[in-house]
Backbone as CSV, one residue per row, in Angstrom:
resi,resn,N_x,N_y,N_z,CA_x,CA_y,CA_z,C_x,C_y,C_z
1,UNK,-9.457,-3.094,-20.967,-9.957,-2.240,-19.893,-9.437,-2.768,-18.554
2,UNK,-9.113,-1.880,-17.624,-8.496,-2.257,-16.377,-9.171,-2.181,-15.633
3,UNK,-9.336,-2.631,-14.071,-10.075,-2.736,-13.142,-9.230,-2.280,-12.324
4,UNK,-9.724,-1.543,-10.710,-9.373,-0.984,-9.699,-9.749,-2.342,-8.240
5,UNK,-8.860,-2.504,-7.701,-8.998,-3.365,-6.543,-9.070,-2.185,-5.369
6,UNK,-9.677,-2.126,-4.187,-10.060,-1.544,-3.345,-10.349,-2.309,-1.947
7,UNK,-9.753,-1.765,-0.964,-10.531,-2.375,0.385,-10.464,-1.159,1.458
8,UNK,-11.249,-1.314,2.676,-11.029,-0.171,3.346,-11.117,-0.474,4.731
9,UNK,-10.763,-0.014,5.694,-11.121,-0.213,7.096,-11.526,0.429,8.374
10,UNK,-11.576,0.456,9.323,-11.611,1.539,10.269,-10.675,0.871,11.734
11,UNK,-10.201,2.206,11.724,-9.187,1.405,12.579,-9.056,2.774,14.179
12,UNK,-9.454,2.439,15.451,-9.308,3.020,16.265,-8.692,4.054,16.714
13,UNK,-7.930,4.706,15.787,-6.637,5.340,16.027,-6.706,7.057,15.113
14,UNK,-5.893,7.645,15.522,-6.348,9.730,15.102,-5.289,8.995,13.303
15,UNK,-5.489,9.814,12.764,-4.372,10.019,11.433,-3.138,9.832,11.196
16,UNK,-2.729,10.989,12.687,-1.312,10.688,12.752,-0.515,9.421,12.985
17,UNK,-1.202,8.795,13.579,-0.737,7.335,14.050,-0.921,6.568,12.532
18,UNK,-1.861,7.138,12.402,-1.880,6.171,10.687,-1.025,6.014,9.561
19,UNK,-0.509,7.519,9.901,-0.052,8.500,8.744,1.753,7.763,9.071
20,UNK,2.069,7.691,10.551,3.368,7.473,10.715,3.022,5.740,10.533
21,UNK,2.303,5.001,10.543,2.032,3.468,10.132,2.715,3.404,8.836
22,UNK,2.007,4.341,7.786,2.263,4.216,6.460,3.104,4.897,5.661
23,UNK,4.240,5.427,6.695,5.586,5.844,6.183,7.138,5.600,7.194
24,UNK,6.461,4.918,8.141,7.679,4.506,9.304,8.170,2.797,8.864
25,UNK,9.342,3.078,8.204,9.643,1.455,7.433,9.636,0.164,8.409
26,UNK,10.272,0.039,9.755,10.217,-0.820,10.889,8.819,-0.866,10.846
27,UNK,7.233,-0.084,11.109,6.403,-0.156,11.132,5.436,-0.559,9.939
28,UNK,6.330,-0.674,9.083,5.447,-1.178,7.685,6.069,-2.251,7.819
29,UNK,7.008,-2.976,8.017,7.621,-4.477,8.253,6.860,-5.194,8.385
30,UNK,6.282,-4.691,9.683,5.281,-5.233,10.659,4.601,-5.781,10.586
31,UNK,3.885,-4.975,9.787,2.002,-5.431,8.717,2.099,-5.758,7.407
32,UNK,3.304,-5.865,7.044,3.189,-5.457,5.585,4.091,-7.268,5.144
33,UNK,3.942,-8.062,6.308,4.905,-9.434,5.748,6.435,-9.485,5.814
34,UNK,6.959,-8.308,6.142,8.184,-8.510,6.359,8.920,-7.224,5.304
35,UNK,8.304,-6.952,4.467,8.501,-5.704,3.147,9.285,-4.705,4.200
36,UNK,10.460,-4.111,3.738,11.045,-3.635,3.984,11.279,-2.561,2.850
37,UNK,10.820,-1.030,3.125,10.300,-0.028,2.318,11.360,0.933,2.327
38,UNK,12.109,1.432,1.174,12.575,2.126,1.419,12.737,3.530,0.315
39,UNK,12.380,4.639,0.705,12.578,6.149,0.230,12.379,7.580,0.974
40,UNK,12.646,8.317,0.369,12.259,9.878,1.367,11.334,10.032,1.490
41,UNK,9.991,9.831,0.874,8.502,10.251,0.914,8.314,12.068,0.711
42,UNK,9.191,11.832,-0.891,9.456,13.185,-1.432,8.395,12.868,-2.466
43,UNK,7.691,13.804,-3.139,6.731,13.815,-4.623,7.773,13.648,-5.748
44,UNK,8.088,12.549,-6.250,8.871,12.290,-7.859,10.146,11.344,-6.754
45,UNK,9.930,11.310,-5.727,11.241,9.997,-5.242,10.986,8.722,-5.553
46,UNK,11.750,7.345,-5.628,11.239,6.759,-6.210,10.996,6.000,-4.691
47,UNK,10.324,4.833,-4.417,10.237,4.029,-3.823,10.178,2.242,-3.645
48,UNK,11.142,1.835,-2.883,11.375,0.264,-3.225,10.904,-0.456,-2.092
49,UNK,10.353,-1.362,-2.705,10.039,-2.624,-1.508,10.316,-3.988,-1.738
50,UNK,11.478,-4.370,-0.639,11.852,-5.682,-0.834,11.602,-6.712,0.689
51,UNK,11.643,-7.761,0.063,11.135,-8.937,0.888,10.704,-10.344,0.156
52,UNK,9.830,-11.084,0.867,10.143,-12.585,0.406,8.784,-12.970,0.218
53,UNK,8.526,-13.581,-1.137,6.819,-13.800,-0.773,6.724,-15.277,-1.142
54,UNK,6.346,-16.235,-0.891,6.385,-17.698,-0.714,7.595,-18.466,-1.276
55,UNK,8.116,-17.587,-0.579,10.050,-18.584,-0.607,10.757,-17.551,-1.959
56,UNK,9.705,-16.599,-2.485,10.736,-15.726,-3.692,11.224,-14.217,-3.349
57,UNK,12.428,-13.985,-2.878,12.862,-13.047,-2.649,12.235,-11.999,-4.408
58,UNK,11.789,-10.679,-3.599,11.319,-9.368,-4.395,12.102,-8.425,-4.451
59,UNK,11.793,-7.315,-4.950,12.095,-6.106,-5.151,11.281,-5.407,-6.433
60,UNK,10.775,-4.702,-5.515,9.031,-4.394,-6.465,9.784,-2.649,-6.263
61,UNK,8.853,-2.125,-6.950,9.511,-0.594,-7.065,8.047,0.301,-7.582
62,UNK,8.165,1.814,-7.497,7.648,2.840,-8.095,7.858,4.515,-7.715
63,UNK,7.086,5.167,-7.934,7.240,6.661,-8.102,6.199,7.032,-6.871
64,UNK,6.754,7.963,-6.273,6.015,8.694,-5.385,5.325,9.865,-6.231
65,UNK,3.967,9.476,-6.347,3.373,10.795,-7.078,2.834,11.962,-6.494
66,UNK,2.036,11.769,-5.199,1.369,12.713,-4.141,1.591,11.932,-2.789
67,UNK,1.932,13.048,-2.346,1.792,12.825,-0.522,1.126,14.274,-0.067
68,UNK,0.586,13.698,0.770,0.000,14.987,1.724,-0.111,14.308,3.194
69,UNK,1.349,14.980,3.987,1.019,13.982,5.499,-0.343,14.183,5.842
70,UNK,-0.626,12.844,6.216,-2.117,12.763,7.013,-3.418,12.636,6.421
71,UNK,-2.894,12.654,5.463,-4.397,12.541,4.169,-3.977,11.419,3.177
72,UNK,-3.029,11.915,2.456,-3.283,10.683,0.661,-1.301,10.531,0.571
73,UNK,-1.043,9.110,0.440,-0.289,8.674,-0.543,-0.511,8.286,-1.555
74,UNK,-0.080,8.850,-2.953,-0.263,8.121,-3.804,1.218,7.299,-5.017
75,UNK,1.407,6.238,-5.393,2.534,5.687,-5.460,2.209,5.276,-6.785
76,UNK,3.080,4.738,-8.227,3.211,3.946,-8.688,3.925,2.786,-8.549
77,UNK,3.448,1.490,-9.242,3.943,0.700,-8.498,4.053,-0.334,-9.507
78,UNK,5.443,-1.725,-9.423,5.380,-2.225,-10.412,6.668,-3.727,-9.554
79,UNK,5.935,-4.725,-9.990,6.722,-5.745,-9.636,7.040,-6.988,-10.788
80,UNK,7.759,-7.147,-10.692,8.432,-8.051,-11.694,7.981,-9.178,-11.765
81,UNK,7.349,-9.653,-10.387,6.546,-10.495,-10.005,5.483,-11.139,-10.836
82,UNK,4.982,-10.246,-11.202,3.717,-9.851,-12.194,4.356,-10.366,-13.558
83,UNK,5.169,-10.882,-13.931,5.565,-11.191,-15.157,5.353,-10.401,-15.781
84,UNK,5.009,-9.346,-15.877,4.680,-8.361,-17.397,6.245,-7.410,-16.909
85,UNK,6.583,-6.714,-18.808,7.849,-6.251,-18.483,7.490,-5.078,-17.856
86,UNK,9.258,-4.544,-17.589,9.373,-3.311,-16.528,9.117,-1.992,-17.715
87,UNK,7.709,-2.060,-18.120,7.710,-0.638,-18.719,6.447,0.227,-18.695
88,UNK,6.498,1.257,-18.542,5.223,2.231,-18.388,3.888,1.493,-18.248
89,UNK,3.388,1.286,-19.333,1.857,0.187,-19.045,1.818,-0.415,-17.786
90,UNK,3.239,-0.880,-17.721,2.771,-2.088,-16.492,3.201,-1.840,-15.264
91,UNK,3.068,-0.450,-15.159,3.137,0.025,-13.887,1.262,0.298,-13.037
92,UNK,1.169,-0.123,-11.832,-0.252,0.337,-11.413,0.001,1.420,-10.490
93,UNK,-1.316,1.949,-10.050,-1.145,3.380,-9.294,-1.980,2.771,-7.625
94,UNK,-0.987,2.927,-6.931,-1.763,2.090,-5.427,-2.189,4.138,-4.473
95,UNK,-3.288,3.928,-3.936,-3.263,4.902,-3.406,-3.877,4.669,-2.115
96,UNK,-3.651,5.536,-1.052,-3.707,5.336,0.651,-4.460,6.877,0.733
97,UNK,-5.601,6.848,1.975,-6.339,7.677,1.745,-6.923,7.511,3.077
98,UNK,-6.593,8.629,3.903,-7.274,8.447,5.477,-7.957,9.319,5.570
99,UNK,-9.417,9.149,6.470,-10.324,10.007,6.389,-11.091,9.971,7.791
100,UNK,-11.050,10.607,8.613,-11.592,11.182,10.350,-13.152,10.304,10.377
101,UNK,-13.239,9.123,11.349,-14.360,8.458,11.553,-14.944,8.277,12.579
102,UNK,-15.136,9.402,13.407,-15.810,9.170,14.736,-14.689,9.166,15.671
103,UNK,-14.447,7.932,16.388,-13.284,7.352,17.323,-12.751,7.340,16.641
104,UNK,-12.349,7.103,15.000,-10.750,6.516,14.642,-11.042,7.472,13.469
105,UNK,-10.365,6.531,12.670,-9.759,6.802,11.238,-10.328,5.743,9.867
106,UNK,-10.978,6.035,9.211,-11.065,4.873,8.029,-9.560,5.125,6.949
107,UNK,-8.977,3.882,6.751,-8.612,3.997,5.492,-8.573,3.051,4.487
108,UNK,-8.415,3.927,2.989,-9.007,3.170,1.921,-7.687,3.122,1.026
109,UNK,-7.563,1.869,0.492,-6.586,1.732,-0.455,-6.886,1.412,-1.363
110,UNK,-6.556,1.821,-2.966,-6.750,1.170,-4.060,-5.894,1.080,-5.061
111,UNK,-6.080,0.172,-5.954,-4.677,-0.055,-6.420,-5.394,-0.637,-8.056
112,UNK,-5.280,0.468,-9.093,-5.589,0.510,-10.537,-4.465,-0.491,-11.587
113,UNK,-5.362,-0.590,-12.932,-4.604,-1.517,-13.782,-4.215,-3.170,-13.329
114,UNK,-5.669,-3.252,-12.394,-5.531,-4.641,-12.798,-5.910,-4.991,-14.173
115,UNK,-5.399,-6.187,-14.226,-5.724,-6.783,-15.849,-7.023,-7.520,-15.959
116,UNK,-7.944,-7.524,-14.868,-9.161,-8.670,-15.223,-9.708,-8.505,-13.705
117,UNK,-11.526,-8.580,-13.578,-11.943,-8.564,-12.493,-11.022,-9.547,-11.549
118,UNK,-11.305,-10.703,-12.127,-10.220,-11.701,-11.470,-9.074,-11.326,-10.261
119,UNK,-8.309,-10.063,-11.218,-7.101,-9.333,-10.633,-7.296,-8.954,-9.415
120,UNK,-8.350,-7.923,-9.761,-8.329,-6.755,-8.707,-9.556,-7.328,-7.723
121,UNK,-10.009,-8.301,-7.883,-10.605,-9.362,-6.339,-9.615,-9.802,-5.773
122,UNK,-8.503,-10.686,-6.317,-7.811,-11.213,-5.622,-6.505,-9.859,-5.103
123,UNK,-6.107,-9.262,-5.344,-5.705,-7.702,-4.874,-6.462,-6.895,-3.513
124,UNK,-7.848,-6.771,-3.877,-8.874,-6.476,-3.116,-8.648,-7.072,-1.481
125,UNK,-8.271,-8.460,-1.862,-8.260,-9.339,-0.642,-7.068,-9.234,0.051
126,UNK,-5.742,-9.177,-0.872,-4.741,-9.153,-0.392,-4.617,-7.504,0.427
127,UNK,-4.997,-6.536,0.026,-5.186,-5.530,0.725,-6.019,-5.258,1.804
128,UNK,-7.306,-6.134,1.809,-7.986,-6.259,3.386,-6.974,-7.279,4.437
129,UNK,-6.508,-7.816,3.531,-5.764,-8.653,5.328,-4.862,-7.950,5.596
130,UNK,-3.767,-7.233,4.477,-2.621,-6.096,5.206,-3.678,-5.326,5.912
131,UNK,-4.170,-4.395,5.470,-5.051,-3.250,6.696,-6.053,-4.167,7.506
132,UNK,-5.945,-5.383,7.477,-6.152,-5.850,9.467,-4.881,-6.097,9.998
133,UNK,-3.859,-6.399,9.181,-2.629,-6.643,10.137,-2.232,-5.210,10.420
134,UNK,-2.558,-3.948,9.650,-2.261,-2.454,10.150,-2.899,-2.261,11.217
135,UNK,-4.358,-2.550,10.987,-5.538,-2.603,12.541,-4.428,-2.937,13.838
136,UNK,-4.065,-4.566,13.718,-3.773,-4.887,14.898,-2.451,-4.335,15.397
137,UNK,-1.190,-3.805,14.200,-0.227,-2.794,14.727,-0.549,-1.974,15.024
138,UNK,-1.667,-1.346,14.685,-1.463,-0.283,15.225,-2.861,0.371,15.948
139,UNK,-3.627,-0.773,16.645,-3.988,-1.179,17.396,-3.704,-1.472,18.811
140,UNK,-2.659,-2.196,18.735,-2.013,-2.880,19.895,-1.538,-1.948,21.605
141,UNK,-1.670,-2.268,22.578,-1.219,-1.689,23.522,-0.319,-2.194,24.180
């Protein structure tokens, strides 16, 4: 049985600003550790993200399944990283989800097929500190 990792935030800012956060590649650099993202943000394109994560150069990959500017990305997603092989199973489904909060915007990310509570806590976490480093990009004045 798999577990879902989740975190969410609220961040000062309308959608659109959110929406271009989480598809403008220079702007995902930013927050995102250095990940350098690249695809059309077409439904069935694929999408790659490469960069360096404690001295190991990546290249993590998946499928664009839903977009709707301003509302939901949703992606498969799969890194090699993860030691498990490059095949169907061991792909997870990360999804981005902005929703109108007063002054700003909340958004929620979650990211399915972890392998063990274990997983998707430590996932959980790694996704609250990217969406504070999104906060403070896109935040900033």
């Amino acid at each position: 049985m798999s577990e879902t990792a989740r975190a969410d935030i609220h961040i000062a800012a309308d959608r659109d600003a959110l929406w271009n956060a989480l598809t403008d590649a220079d702007t995902i650099a930013r927050y995102m550790y250095g990940t350098r993202v690249t695809t059309d943000w077409r439904e069935g394109s694929p999408i790659v993200y490469q960069g360096e994560w404690e001295g190991t150069a990546y290249e993590d990959k998946g499928t664009i399944l839903e977009i709707i500017p301003g509302e939901r990305l949703v992606t498969s997603y799969y890194s090699p990283l993860s030691g498990k092989p490059d095949e169907p199973q061991s792909y997870q489904t990360v999804s981005y989800q902005l929703a109108d909060d007063g002054d700003g915007t909340v958004v929620t990310i979650t990211q399915d097929g972890c392998a063990d509570r274990g997983e998707a806590e430590r996932m959980s976490a790694n996704w609250a500190a990217t969406l504070e480093s999104l906060r403070a990009v896109v935040e900033e004045v």
